[in-house]
VEXMIDREN-80070 format. One record per residue (C-alpha): x negated, y negated, z; residue in three letters; residue number from 1. Coordinates in steps of 0.1 Angstrom, whole numbers, always signed. Layout:
BEGIN
+-------+-------+-------+------+-----+
|  east | north |    up | rest |  nr |
+-------+-------+-------+------+-----+
|     X |     Y |     Z |  ALA | NUM |
...
+-------+-------+-------+------+-----+
END
This chain:
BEGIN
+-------+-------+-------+------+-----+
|  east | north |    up | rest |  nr |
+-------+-------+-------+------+-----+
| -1171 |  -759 | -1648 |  UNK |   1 |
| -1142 |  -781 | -1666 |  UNK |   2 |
| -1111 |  -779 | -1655 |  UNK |   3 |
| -1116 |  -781 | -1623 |  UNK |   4 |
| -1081 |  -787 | -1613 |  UNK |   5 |
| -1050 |  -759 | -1614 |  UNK |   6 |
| -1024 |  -762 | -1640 |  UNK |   7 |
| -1000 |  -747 | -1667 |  UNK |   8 |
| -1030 |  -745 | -1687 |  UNK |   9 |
| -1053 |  -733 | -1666 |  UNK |  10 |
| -1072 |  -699 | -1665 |  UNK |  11 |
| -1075 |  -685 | -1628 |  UNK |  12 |
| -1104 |  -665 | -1622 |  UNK |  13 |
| -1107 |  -645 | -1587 |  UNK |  14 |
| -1140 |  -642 | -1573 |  UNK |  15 |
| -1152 |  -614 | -1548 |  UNK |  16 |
| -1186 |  -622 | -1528 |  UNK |  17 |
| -1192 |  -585 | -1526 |  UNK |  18 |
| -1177 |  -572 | -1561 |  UNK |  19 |
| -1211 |  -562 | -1581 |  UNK |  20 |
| -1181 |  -568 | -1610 |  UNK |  21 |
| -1176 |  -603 | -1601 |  UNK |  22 |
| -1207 |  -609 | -1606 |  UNK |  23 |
| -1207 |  -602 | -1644 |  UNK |  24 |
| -1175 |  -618 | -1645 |  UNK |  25 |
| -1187 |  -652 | -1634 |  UNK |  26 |
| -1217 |  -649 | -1657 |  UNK |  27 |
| -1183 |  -648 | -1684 |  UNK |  28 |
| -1171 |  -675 | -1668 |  UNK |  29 |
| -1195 |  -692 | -1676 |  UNK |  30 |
| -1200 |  -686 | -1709 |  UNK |  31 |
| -1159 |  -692 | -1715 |  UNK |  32 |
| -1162 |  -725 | -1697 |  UNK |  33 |
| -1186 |  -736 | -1727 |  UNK |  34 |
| -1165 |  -724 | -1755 |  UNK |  35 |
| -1127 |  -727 | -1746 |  UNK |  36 |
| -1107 |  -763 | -1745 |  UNK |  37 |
| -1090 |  -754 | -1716 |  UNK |  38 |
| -1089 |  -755 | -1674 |  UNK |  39 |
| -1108 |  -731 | -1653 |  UNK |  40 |
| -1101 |  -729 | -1617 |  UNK |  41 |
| -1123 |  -703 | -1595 |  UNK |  42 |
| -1107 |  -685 | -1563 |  UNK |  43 |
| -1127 |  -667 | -1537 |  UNK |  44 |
| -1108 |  -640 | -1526 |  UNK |  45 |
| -1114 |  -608 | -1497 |  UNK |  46 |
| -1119 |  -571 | -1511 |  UNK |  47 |
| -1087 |  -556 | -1518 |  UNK |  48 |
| -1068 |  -536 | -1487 |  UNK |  49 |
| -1080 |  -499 | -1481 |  UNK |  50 |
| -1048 |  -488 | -1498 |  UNK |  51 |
| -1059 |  -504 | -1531 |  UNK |  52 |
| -1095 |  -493 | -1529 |  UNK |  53 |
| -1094 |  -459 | -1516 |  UNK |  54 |
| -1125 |  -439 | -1512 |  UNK |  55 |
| -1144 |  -476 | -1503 |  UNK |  56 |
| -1173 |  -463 | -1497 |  UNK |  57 |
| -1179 |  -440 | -1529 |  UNK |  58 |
| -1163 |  -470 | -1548 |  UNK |  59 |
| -1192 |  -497 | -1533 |  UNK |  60 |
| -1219 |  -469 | -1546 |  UNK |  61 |
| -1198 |  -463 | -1581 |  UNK |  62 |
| -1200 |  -502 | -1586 |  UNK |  63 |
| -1233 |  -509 | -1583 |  UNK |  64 |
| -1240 |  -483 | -1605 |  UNK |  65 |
| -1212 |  -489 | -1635 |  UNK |  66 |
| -1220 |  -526 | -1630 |  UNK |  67 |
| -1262 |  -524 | -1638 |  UNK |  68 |
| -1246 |  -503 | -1668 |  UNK |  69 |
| -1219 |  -527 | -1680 |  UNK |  70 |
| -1248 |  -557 | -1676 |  UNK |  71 |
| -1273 |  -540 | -1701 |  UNK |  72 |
| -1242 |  -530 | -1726 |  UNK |  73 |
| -1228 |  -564 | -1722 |  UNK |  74 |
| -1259 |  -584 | -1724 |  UNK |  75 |
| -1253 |  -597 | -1689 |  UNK |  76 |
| -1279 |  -597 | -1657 |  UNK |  77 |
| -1278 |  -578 | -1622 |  UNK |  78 |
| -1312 |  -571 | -1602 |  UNK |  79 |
| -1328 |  -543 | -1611 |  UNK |  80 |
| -1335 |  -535 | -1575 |  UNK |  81 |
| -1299 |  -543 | -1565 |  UNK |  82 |
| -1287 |  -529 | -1531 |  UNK |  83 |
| -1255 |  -525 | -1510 |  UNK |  84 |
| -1255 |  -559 | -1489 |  UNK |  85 |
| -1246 |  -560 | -1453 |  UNK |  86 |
| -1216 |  -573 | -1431 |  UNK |  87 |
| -1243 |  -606 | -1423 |  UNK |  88 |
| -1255 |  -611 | -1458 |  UNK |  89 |
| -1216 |  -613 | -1472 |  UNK |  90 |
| -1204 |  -634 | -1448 |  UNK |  91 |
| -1236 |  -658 | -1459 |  UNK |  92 |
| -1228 |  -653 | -1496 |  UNK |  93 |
| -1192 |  -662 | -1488 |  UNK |  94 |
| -1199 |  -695 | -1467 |  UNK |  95 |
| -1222 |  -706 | -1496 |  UNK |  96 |
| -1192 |  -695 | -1523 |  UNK |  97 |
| -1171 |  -721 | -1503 |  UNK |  98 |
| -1193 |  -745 | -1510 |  UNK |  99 |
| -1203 |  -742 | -1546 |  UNK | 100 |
| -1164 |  -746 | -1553 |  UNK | 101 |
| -1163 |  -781 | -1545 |  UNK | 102 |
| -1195 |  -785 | -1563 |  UNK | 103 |
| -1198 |  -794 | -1599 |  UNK | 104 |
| -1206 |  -763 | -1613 |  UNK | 105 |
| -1193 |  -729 | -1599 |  UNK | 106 |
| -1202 |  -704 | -1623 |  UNK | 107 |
| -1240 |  -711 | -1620 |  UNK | 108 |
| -1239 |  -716 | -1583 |  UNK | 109 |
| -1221 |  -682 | -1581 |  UNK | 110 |
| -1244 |  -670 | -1603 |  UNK | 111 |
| -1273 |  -676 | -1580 |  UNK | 112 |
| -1260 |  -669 | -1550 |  UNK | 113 |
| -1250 |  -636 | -1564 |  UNK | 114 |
| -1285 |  -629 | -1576 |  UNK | 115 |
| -1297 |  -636 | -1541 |  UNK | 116 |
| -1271 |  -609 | -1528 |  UNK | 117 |
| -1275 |  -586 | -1544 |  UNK | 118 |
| -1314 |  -585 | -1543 |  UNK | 119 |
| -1308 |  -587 | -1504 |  UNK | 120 |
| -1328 |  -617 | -1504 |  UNK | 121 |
| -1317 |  -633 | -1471 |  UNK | 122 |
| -1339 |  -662 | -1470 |  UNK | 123 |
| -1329 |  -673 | -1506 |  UNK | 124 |
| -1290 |  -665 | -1491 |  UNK | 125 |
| -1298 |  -689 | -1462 |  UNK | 126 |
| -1310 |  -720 | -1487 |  UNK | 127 |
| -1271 |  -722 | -1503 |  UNK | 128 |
| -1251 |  -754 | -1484 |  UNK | 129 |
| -1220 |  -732 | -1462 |  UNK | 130 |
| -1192 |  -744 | -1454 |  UNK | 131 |
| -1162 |  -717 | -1437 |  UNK | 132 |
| -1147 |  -697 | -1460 |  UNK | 133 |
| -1119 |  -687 | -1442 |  UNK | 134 |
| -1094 |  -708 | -1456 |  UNK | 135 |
| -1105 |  -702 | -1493 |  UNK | 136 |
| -1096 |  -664 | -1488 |  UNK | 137 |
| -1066 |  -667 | -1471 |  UNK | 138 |
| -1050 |  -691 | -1493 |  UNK | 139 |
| -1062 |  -673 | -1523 |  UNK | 140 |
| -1055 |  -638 | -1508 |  UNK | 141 |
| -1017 |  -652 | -1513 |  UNK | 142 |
| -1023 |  -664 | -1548 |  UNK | 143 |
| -1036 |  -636 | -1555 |  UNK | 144 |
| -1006 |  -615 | -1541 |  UNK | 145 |
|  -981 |  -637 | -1555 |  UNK | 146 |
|  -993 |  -633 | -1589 |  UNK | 147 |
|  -997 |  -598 | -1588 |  UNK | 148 |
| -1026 |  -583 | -1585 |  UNK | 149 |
| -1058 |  -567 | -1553 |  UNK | 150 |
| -1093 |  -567 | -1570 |  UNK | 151 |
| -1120 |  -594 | -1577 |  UNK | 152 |
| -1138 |  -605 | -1610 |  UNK | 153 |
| -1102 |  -610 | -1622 |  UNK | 154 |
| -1085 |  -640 | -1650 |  UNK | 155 |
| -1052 |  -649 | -1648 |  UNK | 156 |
| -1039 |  -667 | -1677 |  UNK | 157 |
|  -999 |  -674 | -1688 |  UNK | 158 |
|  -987 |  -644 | -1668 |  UNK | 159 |
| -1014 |  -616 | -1680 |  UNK | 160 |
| -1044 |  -603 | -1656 |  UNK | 161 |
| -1079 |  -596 | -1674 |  UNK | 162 |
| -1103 |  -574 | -1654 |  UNK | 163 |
| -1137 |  -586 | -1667 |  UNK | 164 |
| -1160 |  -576 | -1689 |  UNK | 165 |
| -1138 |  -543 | -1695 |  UNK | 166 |
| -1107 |  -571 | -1706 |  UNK | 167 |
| -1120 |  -601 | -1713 |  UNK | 168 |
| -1112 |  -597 | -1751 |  UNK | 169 |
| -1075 |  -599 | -1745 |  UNK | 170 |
| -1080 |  -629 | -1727 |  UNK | 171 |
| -1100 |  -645 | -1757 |  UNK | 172 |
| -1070 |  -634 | -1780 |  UNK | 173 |
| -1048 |  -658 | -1757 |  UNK | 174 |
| -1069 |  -685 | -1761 |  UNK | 175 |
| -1078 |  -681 | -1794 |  UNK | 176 |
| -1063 |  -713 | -1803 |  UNK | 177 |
| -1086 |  -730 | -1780 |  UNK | 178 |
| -1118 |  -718 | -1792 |  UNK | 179 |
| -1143 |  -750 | -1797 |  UNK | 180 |
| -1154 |  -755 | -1834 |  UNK | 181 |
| -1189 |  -729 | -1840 |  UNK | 182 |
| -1179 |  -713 | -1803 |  UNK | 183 |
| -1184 |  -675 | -1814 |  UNK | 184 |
| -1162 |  -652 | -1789 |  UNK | 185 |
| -1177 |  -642 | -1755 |  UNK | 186 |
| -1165 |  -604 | -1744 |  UNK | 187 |
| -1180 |  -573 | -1761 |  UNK | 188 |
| -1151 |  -545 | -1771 |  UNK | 189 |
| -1169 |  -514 | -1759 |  UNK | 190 |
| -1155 |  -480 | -1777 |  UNK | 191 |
| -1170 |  -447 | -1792 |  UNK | 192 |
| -1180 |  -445 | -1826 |  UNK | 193 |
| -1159 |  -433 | -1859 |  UNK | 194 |
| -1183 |  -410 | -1867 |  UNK | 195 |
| -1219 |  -390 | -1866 |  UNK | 196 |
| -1242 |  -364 | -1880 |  UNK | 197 |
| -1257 |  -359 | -1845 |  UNK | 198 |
| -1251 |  -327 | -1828 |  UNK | 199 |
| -1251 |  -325 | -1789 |  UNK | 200 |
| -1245 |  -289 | -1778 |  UNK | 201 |
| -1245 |  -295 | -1742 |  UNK | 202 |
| -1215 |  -293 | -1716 |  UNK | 203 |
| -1184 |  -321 | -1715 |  UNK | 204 |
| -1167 |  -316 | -1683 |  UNK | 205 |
| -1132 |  -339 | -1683 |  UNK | 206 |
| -1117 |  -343 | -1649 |  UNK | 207 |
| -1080 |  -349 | -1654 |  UNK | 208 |
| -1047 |  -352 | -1635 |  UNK | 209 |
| -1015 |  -346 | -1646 |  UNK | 210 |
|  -999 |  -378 | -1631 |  UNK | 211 |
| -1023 |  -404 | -1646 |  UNK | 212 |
| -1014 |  -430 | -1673 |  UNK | 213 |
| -1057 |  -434 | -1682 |  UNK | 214 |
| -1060 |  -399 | -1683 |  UNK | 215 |
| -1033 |  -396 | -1712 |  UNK | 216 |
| -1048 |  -425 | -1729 |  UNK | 217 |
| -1084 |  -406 | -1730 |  UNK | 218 |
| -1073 |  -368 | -1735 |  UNK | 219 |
| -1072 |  -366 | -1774 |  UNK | 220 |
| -1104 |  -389 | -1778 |  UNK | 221 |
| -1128 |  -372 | -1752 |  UNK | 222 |
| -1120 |  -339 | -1771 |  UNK | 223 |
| -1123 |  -352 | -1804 |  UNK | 224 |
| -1158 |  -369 | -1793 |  UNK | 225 |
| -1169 |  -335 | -1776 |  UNK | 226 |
| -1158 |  -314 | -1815 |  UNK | 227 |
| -1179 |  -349 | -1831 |  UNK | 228 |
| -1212 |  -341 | -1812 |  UNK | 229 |
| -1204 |  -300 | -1809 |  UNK | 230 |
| -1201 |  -302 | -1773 |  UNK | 231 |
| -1188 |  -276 | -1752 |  UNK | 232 |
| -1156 |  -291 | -1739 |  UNK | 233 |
| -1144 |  -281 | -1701 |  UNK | 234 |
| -1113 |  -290 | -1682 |  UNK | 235 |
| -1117 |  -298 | -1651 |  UNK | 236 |
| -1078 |  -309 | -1640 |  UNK | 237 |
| -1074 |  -322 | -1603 |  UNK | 238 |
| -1044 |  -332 | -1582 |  UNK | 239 |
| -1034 |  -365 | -1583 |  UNK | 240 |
| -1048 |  -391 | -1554 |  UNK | 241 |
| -1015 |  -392 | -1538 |  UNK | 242 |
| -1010 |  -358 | -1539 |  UNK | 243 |
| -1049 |  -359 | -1523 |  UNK | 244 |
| -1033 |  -384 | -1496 |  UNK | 245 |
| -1050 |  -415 | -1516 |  UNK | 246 |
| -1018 |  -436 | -1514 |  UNK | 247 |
| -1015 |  -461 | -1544 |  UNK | 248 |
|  -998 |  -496 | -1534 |  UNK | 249 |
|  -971 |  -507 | -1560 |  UNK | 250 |
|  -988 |  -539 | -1571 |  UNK | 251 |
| -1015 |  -513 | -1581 |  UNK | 252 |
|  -988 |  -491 | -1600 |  UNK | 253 |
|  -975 |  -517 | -1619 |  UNK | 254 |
| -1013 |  -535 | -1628 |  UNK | 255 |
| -1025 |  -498 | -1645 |  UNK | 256 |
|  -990 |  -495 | -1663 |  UNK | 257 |
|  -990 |  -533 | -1677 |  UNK | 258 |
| -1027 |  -519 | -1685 |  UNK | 259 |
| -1024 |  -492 | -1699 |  UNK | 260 |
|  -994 |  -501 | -1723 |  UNK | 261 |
| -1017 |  -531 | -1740 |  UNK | 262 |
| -1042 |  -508 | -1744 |  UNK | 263 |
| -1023 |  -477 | -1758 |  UNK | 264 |
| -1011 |  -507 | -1785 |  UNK | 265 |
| -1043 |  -514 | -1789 |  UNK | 266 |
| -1056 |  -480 | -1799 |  UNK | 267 |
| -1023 |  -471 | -1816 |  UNK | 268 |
| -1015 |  -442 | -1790 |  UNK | 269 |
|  -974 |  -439 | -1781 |  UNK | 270 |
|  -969 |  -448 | -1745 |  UNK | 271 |
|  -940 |  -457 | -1718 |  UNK | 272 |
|  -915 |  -438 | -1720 |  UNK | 273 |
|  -921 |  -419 | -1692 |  UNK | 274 |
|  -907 |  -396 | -1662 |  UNK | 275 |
|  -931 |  -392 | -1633 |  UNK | 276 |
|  -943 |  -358 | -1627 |  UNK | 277 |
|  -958 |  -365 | -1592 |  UNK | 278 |
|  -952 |  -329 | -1566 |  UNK | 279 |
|  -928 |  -307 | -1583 |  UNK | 280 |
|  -942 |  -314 | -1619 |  UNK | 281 |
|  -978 |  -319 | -1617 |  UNK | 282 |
|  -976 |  -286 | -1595 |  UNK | 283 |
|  -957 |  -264 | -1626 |  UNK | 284 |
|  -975 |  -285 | -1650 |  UNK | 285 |
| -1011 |  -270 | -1628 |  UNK | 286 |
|  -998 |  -232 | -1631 |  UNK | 287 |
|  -992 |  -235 | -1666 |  UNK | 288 |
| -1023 |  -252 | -1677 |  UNK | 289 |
| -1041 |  -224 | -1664 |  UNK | 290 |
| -1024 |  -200 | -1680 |  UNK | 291 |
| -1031 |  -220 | -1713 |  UNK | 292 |
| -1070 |  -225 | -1703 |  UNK | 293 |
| -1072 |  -184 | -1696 |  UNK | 294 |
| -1054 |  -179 | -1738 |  UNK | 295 |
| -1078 |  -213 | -1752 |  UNK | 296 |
| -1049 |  -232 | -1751 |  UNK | 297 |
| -1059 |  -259 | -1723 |  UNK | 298 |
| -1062 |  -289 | -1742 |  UNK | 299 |
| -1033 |  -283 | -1765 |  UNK | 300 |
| -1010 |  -279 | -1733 |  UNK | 301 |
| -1031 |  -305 | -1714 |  UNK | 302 |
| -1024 |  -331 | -1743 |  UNK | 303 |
|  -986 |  -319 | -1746 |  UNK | 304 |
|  -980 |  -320 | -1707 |  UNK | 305 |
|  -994 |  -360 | -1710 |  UNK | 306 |
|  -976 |  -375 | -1742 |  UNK | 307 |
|  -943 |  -357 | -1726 |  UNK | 308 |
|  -949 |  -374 | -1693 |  UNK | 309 |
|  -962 |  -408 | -1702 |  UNK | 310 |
|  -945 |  -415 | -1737 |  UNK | 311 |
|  -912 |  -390 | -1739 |  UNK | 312 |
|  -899 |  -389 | -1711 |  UNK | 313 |
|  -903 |  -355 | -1707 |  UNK | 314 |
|  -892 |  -341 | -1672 |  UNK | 315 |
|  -913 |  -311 | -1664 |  UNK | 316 |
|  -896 |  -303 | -1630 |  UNK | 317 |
|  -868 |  -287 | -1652 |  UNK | 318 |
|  -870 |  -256 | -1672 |  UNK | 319 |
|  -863 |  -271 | -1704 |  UNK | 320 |
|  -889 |  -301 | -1702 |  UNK | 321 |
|  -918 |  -283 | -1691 |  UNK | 322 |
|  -908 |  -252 | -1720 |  UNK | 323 |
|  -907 |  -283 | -1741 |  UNK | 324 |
|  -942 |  -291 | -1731 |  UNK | 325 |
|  -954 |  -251 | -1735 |  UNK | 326 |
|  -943 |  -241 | -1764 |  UNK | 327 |
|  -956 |  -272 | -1788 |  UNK | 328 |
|  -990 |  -259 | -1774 |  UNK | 329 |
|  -985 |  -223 | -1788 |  UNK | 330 |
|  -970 |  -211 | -1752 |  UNK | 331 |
|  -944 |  -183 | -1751 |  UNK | 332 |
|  -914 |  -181 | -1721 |  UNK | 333 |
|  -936 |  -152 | -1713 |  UNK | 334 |
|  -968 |  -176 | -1705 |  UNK | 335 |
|  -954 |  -201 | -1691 |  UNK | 336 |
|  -932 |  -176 | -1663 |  UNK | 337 |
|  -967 |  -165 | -1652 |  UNK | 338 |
|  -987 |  -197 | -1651 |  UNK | 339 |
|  -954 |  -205 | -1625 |  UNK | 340 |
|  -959 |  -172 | -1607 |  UNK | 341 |
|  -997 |  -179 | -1600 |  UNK | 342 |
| -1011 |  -202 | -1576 |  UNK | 343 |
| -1047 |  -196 | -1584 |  UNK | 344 |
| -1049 |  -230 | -1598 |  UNK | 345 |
| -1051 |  -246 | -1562 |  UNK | 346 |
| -1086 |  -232 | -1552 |  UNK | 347 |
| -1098 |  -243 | -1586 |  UNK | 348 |
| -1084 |  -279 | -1583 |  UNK | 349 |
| -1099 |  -280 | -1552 |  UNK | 350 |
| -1132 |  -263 | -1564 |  UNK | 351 |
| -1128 |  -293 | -1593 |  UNK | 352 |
| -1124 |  -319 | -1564 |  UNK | 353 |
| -1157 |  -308 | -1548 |  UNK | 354 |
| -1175 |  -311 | -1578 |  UNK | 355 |
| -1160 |  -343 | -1584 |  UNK | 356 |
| -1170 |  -359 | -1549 |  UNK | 357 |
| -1208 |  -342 | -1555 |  UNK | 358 |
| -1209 |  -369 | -1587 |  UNK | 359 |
| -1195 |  -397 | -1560 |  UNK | 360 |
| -1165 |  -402 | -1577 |  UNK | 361 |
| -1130 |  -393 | -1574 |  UNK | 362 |
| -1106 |  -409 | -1594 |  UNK | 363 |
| -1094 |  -394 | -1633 |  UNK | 364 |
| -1102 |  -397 | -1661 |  UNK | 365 |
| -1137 |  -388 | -1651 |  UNK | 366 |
| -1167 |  -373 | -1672 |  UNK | 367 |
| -1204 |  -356 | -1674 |  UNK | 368 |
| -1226 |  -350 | -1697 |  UNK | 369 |
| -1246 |  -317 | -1692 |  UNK | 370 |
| -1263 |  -329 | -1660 |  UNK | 371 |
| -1265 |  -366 | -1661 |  UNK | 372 |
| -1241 |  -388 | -1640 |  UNK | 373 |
| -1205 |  -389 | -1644 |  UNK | 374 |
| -1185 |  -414 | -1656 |  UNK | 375 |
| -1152 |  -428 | -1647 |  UNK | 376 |
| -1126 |  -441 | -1667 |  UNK | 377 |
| -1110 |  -437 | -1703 |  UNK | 378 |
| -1125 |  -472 | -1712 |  UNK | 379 |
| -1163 |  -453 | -1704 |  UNK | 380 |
| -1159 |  -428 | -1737 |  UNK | 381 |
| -1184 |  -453 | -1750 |  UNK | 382 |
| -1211 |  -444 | -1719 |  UNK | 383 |
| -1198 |  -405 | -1727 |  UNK | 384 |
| -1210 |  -410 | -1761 |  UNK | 385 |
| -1240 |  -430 | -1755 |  UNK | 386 |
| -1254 |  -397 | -1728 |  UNK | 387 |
| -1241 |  -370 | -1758 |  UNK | 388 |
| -1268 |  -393 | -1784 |  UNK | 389 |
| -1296 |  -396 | -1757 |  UNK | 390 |
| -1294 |  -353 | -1751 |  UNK | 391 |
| -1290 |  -352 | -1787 |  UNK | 392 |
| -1319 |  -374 | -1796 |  UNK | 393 |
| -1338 |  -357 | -1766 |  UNK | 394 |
| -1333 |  -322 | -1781 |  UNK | 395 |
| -1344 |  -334 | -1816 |  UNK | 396 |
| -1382 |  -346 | -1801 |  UNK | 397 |
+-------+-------+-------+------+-----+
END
């Protein structure tokens, strides 16, 4: 790998032994290695702390999943047969991690020794030169840290953090000026399409909280794709994780707002001026919604509620904000005084949770498609679309 010494110049790229995503991203690594003029220095780094990766063990199952997707739409490899590894089989892949960073190629070596991971092929694990690990992590756990940011399969270039593949195209617009001559870029922008003349009538079930930045970012297009295909949109709003006793560190805060602004300029959505509605407002903000849902007004208030909170700075604890919210959505005082006085909402949040656990997920913006797996995230619409063409296609054979 060039560049195999820190500096100004250099891109940092965090590496997690048992991230499925880090092993895509070193496979980018790679590949940006070949084509940039500048330094790459690799990091091994621990999983993040519990408080960063809530739910862990839904979240190992989710990976392995999303990541054998992201491969096949990226063009990058992960086993077919890949499997959860155990505590002996990381601490191997870790050891031989150490090594290959002293070697004179990481990104292959990791590469390999990823491969063997994840097929669970101990004996191919057991070939890699070791060396301890220990002091890899812990000084690069406080990199890490320092520069701001918990997960693996991570760049860090002139102050900005790129989680790859999903960023790894504003990380290519930073070193654009660096591209070798005939170098063509590396990342893949994954988004839905303008437009279609299939038709998908099957069910499009959004699972949404009122306190989430992604969520506001994929309201407005997971409706418009569900009118597109002439699916049968369905709300499925949730309390927020901390209001579900999933705490959320700070560093994480601040990561998904710096996030989500670049990408609400990127897609041309309004974003940060905002007024957190966590408790008192996501709770009015619930009783009204289904008050709206019960008159087939849930998306307009949904999609109000959000832009107020995330790029208005609309306060929906007081009257005045959350009326504010209402009555842009076709509300009356009338409709929103008896969303407040009803607290049926909570047994259907919870009866929303459920169903969002059965799919093994449980973080928002989340999505099915009639009865295939869900989906999570607003930067998955693409996956969303891809399932409403496969029913579509399925229908029309």
């Amino acid at each position: 790998m060039s560049g195999q010494t820190a500096g100004a110049e250099s891109v940092l790229y965090f590496h997690q032994a048992d991230d499925p995503y880090s092993h895509l991203a070193v496979q980018l690594l790679a590949s940006l290695s070949g084509s940039y003029d500048t330094g790459f220095k690799a990091h091994l780094v621990p999983p993040p702390i519990d408080s960063a990766a809530p739910d862990r063990e839904r979240l190992a199952i989710w990976s392995l999943k999303d990541a054998a997707r992201l491969a096949l739409a990226h063009g990058l490899s992960f086993p077919a047969d890949a499997r959860l590894p155990n505590e002996a089989q990381v601490r191997a892949a870790e050891a031989a991690l150490s090594a290959a960073l002293s070697g004179p190629d990481f990104p292959k070596s990791a590469i390999a020794i990823g491969e063997a991971l994840w097929s669970g092929d101990d004996a191919r694990l057991a070939g890699f030169a070791q060396t301890s690990p220990a002091p890899h992590l812990e000084a690069s756990e406080a990199l890490r840290q320092q520069l701001g940011h918990y997960l693996g399969g991570v760049f860090h270039y002139d102050g900005q953090w790129h989680w790859g593949p999903d960023r790894l195209h504003y990380l290519e617009t930073q070193l654009a000026g660096q591209r070798r001559p005939g170098a063509a870029p590396v990342a893949r922008l994954m988004q839905e399409t303008a437009s279609t003349d299939l038709q998908s009538p099957v069910t499009l079930d959004f699972f949404l909280s009122f306190r989430s930045p992604y969520t506001y970012l994929a309201a407005r297009r997971v409706r418009d794709l569900a009118a597109r295909y002439g699916a049968v949109f369905r709300l499925k709003p949730v309390l927020p994780m901390v209001m579900r006793g999933l705490p959320v560190p700070r560093e994480k805060q601040v990561c998904i707002v710096r996030d989500c602004w670049r990408e609400a300029m990127r897609m041309g959505i309004p974003f940060g001026r905002s007024v957190d509605p966590v408790g008192l407002g996501v709770e009015r903000g619930m009783g009204v919604l289904a008050r709206a849902m019960s008159l087939g007004k849930g998306e307009d208030f949904a999609e109000s509620f959000l832009a107020g909170a995330f790029s208005e700075a609309i306060d929906a604890t007081t009257d005045e904000g959350l009326m504010t919210m209402a009555s842009r959505a076709g509300l009356t005082e009338a409709d929103v005084q008896a969303g407040l006085a009803d607290d049926s909402w909570r047994a259907v949040a919870e009866t929303n949770r459920q169903e969002l656990l059965a799919l093994d997920l449980w973080g928002v913006p989340s999505f099915r498609v009639g009865d295939l797996p869900g989906h999570w995230g607003q930067d998955r619409l693409w996956a969303v679309e891809q399932d409403l063409i496969s029913l579509a296609t399925k229908d029309r054979s």
